[in-house]
C-alpha positions in Angstrom: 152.1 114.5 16.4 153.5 114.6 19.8 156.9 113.4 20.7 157.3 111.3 23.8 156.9 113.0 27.2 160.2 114.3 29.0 161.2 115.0 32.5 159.8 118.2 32.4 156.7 117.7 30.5 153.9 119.8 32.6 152.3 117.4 35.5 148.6 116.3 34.6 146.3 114.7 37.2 143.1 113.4 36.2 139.8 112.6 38.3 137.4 110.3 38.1 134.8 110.4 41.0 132.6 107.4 39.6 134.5 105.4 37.9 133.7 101.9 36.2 134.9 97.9 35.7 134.4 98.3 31.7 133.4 94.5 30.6 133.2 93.5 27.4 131.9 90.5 25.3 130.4 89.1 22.1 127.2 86.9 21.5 125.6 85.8 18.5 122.1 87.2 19.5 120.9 89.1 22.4 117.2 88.2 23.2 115.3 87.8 26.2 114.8 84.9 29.0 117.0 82.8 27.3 120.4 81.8 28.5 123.1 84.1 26.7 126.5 82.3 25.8 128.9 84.8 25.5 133.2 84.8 24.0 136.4 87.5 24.1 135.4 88.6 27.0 138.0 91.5 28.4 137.4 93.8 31.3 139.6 97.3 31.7 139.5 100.1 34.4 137.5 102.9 33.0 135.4 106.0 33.9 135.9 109.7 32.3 139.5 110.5 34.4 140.6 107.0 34.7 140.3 106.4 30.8 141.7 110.2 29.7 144.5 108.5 31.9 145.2 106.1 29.9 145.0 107.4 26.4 147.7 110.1 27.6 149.7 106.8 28.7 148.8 105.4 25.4 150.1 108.5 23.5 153.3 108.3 25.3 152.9 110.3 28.2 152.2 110.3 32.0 149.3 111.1 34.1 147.9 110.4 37.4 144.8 109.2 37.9 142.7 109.5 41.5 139.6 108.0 41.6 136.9 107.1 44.1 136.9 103.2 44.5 135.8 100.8 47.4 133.6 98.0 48.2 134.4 94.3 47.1 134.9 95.7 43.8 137.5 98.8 44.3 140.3 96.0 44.7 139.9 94.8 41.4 139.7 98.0 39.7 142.8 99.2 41.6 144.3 95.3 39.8 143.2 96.4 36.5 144.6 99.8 36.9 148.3 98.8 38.5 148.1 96.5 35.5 148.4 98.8 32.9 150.9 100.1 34.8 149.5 103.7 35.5 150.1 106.2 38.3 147.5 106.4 41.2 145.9 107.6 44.5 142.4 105.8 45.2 140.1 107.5 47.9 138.3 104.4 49.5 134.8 104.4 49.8 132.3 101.9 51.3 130.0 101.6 48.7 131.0 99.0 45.8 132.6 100.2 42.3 130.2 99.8 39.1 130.7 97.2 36.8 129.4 98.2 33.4 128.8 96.0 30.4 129.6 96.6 26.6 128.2 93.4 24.7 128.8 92.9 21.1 125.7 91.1 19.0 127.6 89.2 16.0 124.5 88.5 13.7 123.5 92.5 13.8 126.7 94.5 14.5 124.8 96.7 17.3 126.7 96.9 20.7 124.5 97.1 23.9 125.8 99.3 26.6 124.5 98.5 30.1 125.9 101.4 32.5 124.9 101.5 36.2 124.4 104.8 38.4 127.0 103.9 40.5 127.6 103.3 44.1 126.9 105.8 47.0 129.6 108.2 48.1 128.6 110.0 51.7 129.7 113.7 52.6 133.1 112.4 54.3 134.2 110.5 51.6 133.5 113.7 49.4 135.7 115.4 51.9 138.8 112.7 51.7 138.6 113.4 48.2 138.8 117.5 47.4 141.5 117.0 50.6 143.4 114.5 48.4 143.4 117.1 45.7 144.4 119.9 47.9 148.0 117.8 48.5 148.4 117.1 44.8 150.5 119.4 42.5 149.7 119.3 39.1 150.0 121.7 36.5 146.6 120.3 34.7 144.0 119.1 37.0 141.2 117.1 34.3 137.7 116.5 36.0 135.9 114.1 34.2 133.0 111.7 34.4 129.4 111.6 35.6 129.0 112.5 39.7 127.8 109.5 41.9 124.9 109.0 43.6 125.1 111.0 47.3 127.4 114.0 45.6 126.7 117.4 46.2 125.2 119.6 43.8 128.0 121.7 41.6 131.2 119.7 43.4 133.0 120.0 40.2 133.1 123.7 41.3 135.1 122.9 44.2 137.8 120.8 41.8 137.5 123.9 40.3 138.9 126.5 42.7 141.6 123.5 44.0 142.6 123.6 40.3 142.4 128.1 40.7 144.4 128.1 43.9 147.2 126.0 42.6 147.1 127.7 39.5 146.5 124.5 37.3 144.6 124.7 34.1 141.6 123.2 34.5 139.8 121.1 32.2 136.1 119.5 32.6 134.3 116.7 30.7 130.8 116.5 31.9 127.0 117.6 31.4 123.8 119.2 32.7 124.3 121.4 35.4 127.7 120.6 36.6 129.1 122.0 33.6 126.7 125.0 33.5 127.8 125.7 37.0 131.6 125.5 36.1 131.3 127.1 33.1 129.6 130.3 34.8 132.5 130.6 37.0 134.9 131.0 34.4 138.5 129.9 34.3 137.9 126.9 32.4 140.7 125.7 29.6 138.6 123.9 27.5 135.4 122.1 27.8 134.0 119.2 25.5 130.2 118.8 25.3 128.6 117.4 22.6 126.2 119.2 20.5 123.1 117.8 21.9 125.2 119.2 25.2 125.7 121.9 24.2 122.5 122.8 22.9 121.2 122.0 26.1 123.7 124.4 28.0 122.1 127.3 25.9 118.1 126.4 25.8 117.6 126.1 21.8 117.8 123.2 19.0 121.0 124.2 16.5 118.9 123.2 13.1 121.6 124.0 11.0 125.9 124.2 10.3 125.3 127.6 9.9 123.5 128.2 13.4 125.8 126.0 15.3 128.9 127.7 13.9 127.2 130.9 15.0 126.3 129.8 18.9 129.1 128.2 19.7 131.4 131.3 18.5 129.2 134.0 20.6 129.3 131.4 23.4 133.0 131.2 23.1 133.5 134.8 22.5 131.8 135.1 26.3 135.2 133.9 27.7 134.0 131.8 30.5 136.6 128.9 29.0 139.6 129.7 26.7 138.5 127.2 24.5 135.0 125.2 23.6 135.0 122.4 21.9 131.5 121.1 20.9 131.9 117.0 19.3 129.4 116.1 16.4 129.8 112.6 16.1 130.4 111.0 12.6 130.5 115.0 11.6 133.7 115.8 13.6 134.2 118.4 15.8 133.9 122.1 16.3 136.3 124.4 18.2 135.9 128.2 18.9 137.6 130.7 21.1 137.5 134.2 21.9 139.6 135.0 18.2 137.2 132.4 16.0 136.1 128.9 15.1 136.9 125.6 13.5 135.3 122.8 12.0 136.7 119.2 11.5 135.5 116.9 9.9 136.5 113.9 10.4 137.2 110.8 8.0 135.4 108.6 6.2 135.4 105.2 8.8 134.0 102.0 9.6 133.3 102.6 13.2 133.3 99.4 15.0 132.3 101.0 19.0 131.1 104.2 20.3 132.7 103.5 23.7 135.3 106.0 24.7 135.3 108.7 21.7 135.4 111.5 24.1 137.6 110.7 26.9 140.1 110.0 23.9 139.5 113.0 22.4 139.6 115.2 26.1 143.1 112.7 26.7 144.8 113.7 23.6 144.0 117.4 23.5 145.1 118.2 27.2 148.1 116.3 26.9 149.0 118.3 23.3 148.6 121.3 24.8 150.8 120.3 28.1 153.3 119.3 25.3 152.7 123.4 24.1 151.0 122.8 20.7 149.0 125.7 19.7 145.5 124.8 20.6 144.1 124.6 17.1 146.9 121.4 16.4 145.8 120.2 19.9 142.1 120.2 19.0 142.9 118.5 15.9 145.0 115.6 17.7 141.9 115.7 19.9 139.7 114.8 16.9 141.7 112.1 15.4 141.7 110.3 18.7 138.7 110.4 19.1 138.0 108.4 15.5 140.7 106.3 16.2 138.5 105.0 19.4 135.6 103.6 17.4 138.2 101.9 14.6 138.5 98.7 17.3 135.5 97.2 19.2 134.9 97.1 22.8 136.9 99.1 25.5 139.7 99.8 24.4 140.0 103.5 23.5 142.1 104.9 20.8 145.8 103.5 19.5 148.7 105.6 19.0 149.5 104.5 15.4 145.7 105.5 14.7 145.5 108.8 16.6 148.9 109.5 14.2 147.8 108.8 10.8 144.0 109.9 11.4 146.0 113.2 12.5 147.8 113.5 9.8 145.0 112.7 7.2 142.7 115.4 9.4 144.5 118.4 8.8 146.2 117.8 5.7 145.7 121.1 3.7 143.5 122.9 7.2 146.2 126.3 8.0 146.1 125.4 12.0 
C-alpha cells in the first residue's frame, strides 16, 4: 500500500528504553535437566521502538531508533543494529542489555519465550535520555516497549510533553499504568492495547463482540487519543475514534510465531499515516502486518510482500 519513502516524508523517531538481544533457536524437545542441543540459531536487535524501527525500514521507509543500551552487552546490540543498517542514537547505561530467548520445540510446534526484566537504569541515565529527546526533531515521536527496572513511575508522560512541545504526534505502545497515565493526559495519536489491555484500562471483562464494540467506541468517543486501536489476536483488530468504529478481521493463517505481531502492526500504521493515508487504510496496513509477523517463525517480524498482499486481501470489499 505505501509507496517508498521520499525526501520529505515526515521524520519518525522511535524509543525503546529496554530494549532486547532477541535469540532464537529450534530443538526437538524441551525437557528438564537434560542437556538441550539446539540448530538455526539467529539473534536480531529488538525491543518495542527498536523493532517498530525496523518494520518501517522493512516497509520502505526510514526511522530512527534511540534506545537505552550498555553493559558488555549494549556493544553487541548496537552490532546487530548498525547491521541492518538503521539509523541510531544509543544512551549508555551501566547496567547490561537483556538477552531474551525464543526457542522452537520441533516434535510439538509450541515456541517457548524466555524474556528477562531487564537491566537497571539509575535517575541520571533517565535524565541523558528525555535530554536526548529534547535535541531530536521529529515529526512522530513512537514510545514503545516495557519500562526497566529503576524507571520512574509515568516517565512515558515526560516522552509525552517532549513529543507536545515539539509538536510531534505522539504515539504509545505499552500497558498498565503507563498507558493509563498517558492516556489521561490526552494528546495521544493512536494507542494499541490489546483487549485483555484494554479491558484492564477500563475495570470490566468485555464478554461479548457486541460489548467490546460498544466500550471501545465510548472510550474513543472520550478523545483522550485520536485514534484507539484495541488488537484481538487470531480475531483481528478493532479501531474507533471520535466519528465511529471498525472491525478487521483478519485472515484465515497458519501462524508459525507470536513474536512481534504488535510492534509490526504499531510500525506499519505510524508510518501509513506519516505517508498521509487516512487512518482507517492506515489501521488496515496496520492489521495485515501484524499477520504477516506470525506467517515466518522466530524474530523476524513481518515482510513487505506479506504486509502487501495480506493488505490487500483485508480490505477487499471494507469502504475505508
Amino acid at each position: 500500500m505505501p509507496a517508498d519513502q521520499t525526501a520529505d516524508t515526515p521524520c519518525i523517531v522511535t524509543l525503546t528504553v529496554n530494549p532486547a538481544i532477541d535469540g532464537a533457536c529450534e530443538t526437538e524437545k524441551v525437557q528438564p535437566i537434560r542437556k538441550i542441543r539446539t540448530r538455526n540459531e539467529h539473534f536480531t536487535p529488538g525491543g518495542g521502538g527498536i523493532n517498530v524501527t525496523r518494520v518501517i525500514h522493512e516497509l520502505g521507509g526510514r526511522a530512527r531508533a534511540i534506545y537505552l543500551a550498555g553493559g558488555a552487552t549494549g556493544p553487541v546490540l548496537d552490532a546487530l543494529i548498525d547491521k541492518l543498517g538503521l539509523d541510531h542514537d544509543t544512551i549508555p547505561i551501566a547496567d547490561d542489555t537483556r538477552i531474551s530467548q525464543v526457542v522452537f520445540e520441533r516434535s510439538s510446534g509450541l515456541e517457548y519465550r524466555f524474556v528477562p526484566e531487564g537491566p537497571t537504569v539509575t535517575e541520571a541515565e533517565c535524565a541523558a535520555c528525555l535530554a536526548a529527546l529534547e535535541r531530536t526533531s521529529c515529526d512522530y515521536l513512537v514510545a514503545s516497549g516495557s519500562l526497566a527496572p529503576g524507571m520512574p513511575d509515568h516517565f512515558y508522560t515526560r516522552v509525552q510533553d517532549i513529543a507536545a512541545r515539539k509538536g510531534a504526534k505522539f504515539v504509545l505502545d505499552t500497558s498498565g499504568e503507563e498507558l493509563r497515565a498517558s492516556i489521561e493526559r490526552g494528546g495521544i495519536l493512536f494507542v494499541k492495547p490489546s483487549i485483555g489491555e484494554f479491558e484492564s484500562l477500563i475495570g470490566r471483562k468485555l464478554t461479548s463482540e457486541a460489548e467490546q464494540d460498544e466500550a471501545i467506541a465510548e472510550f474513543a468517543r472520550r478523545g483522550k487519543v485520536d485514534y484507539l486501536t484495541v488488537t484481538l489476536g487470531r480475531d483481528g483488530a478493532i479501531f474507533a475514534d471520535r466519528h465511529g468504529l471498525l472491525r478487521l478481521r483478519s485472515p484465515e493463517i497458519e501462524a508459525k510465531s507470536a513474536v512481534g505481531a504488535g510492534d509490526s502492526f504499531v510500525g506499519a500504521m505510524t508510518y501509513a499515516l506519516a505517508l498521509g493515508r487516512k487512518p482507517r487504510q492506515a489501521f488496515a496496513y496496520g492489521v495485515a502486518a501484524g499477520t504477516a509477523a506470525v506467517l515466518r517463525q522466530g524474530p523476524y517480524l513481518c515482510n513487505r510482500d506479506d504486509v502487501e498482499k495480506l493488505y490487500a486481501e483485508i480490505t477487499r470489499g471494507v469502504d475505508l
